[in-house]
N, C-alpha and C positions, 0 to 999 in steps of 0.2 A: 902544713902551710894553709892558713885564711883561704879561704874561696873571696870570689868577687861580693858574693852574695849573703858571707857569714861577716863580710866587712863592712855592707850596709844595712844589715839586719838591727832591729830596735833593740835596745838593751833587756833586757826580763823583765824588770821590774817598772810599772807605769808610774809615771807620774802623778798624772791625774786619771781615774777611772769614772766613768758614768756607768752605770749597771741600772738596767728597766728603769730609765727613770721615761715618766710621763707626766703633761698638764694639757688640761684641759679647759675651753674658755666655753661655761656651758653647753651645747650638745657639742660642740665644735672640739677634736684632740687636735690637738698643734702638736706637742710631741708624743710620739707614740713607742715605749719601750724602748729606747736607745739603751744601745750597750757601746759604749766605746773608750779604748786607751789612748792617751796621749802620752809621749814619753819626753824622757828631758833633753833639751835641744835639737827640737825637732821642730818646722815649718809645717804646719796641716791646713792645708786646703780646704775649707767646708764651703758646698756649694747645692744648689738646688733650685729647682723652679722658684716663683712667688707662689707665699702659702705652702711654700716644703718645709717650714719649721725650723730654721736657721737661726733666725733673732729672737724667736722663743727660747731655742737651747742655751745662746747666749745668756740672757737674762736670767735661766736656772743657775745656771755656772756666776752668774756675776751676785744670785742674790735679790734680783731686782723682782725677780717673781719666784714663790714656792714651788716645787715641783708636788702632785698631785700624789706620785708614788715612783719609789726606786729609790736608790742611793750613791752618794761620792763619797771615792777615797783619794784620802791624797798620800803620795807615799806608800798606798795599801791600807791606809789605817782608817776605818770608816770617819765623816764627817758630817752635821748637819749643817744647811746653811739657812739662814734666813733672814738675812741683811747682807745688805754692798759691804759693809765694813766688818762681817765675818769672813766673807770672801776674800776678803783681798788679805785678812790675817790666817786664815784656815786654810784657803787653799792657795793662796800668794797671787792674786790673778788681779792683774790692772786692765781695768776697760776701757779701748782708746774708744769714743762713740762718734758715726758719723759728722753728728752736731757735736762738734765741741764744748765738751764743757767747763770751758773755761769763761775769766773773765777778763776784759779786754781794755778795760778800764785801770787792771795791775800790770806792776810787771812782771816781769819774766819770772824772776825768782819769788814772788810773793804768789803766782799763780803753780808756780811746783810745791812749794809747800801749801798751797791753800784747805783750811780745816787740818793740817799737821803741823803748825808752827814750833819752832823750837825756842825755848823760854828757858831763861834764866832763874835760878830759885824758883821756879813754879809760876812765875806769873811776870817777866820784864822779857818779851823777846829779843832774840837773840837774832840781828838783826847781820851783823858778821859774820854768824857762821853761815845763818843760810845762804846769804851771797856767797858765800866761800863753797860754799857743797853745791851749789848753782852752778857753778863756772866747773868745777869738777867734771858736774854729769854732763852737759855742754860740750867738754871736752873731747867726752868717750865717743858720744856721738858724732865728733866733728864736725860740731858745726862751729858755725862763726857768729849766733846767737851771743849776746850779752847780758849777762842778770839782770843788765839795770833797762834794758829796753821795755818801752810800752809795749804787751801784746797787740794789741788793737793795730798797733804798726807794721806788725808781722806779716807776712802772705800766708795762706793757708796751708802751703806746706812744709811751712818753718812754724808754725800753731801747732803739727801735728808732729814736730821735734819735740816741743815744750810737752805736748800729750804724753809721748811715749817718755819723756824723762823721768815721768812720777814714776815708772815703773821699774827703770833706776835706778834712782835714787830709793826709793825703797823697796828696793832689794827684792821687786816682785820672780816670781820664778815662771810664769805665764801672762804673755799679755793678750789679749782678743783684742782682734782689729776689724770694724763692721765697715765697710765701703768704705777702707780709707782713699781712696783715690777719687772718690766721685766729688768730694771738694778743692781737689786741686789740678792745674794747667794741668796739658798733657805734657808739657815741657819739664813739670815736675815728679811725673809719675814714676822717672827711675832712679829720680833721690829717694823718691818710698820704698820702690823697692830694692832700692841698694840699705836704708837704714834695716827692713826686715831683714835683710843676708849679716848687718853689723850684727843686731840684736839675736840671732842663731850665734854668732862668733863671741858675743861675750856671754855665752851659756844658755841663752833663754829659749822657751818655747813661746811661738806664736802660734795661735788659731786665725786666720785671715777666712773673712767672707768677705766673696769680692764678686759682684756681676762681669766684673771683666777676666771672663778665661785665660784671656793671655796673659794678664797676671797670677795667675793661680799658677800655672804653668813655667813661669818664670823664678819662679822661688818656694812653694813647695816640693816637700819631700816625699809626703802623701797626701790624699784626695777621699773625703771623705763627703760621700754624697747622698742628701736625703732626699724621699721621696714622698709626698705627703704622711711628713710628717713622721717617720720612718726610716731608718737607718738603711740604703738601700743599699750599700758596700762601700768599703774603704779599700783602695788602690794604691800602691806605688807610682810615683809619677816616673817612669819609665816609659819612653816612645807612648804616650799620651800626647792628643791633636784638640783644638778644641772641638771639633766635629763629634770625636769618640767620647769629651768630658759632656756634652749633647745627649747621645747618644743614655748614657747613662742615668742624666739630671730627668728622662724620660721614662725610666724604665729597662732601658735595655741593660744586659747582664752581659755585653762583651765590650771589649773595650776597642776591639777592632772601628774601624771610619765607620762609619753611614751614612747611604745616603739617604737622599730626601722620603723617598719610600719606606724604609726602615723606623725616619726618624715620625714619620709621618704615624706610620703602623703603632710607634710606642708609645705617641701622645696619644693616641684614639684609646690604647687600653688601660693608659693609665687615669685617662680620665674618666672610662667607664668603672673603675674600681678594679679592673683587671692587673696583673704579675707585671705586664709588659715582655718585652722581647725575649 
């Protein structure tokens, strides 16, 4: 019989692997040697002080910056990246990005295929289907979004429905999500995070970096936390407090509470260059 713990155990085989990757912005390393798997459909928490090298790894992952040395596999099978648009065909990964990048002046469905349009004979768009494949993805996500609305009319957290639909609608297998919640009400914070618990149930992995604990906490599955720039440990979100995700983002190495003395103690050595707790 399954144990509790062979039943929530990661599959073998990763999804996505990082292995020693590092960059550097002259003297300065923002990533330093990360090794980490991501597997398929799974929520991971990545979180860390300012300056812990969070939106750096992102950007390796998305393409948007080279990594200085190490390598990604996806599937196992190594990959290079070195553009947004090998990423996102290499290693299937849609970037929803704080700022929006979108454009607010189209609609709805002209901003999910924008720079992908679907053409007829090569060159007469095909302006049908993509409304058609619009209201599709729309669909899955439940919302009540319309292909033919202006963005620009949208609230920011119906923008950030249209974001995450590029990813599927083309069929990404990873999306990163960088402070999705810091541009929208808090009255909408748990439609985000009820669409991250949707987008786990239709297959997908999400990476969420998010300054609010309590959402890390609310829909991750694991917790992966750096430390200047450093892979400081990846945790299970099991009886995990934001006190203890603290405790960690500092330096410390238990995931037990802490208090203020503790937390106090692991900022002092982390910022002297020290292990920490």
């Amino acid at each position: 019989m399954m144990t509790a713990s062979e039943a929530t155990a990661p599959p073998a085989t990763p999804l996505l692997s990082v292995r020693g990757v590092s960059k550097h912005f002259g003297p300065v390393t923002a990533v330093d040697k990360v090794d980490l798997d991501i597997y398929p459909q799974e929520v991971v928490g990545l979180i860390g002080d300012n300056g812990a090298g969070k939106s750096t790894l992102l950007s390796l992952l998305t393409g948007y910056n080279r990594a200085d040395q190490g390598t990604f596999l996806y599937k196992g099978a190594p990959v290079s990246i070195t553009s947004p648009r090998e990423s996102r065909n290499k290693l299937r990964i849609e970037m929803i990005y704080q700022q929006l990048q979108l454009a607010p002046d189209l609609t709805v469905w002209e901003n999910l295929f924008l720079g992908e349009e679907l053409r007829l004979w090569g060159f007469v768009s095909d302006r049908r289907t993509m409304r058609k494949r619009a209201a599709e993805v729309l669909e899955r996500l439940h919302s009540k979004i319309r292909p033919n609305d202006l963005l620009g009319s949208l609230s920011g957290g119906e923008q950030q429905v249209v974001a995450i639909g590029r990813a599927i609608l083309f069929d990404r297998d990873v999306i990163l999500m960088d402070e999705p919640t810091a541009a929208i009400s808090a009255a909408k914070v748990e439609d985000l995070l009820q669409l991250v618990r949707d987008l786990k149930a239709l297959g997908k992995t999400v990476i969420l970096v998010s300054h609010r604990l309590e959402d890390i906490l609310a829909v991750a599955d694991r917790v992966a936390v750096l430390v200047l720039g450093k892979l400081h440990c990846v945790v299970p979100n099991r009886e995990l407090s934001i006190a203890s995700l603290v405790h960690l983002m500092f330096g410390g190495t238990t995931q037990s509470i802490a208090d203020e003395h503790l937390l106090a103690a692991a900022r002092w050595q982390v910022r002297r260059g020290g292990e920490g707790e």
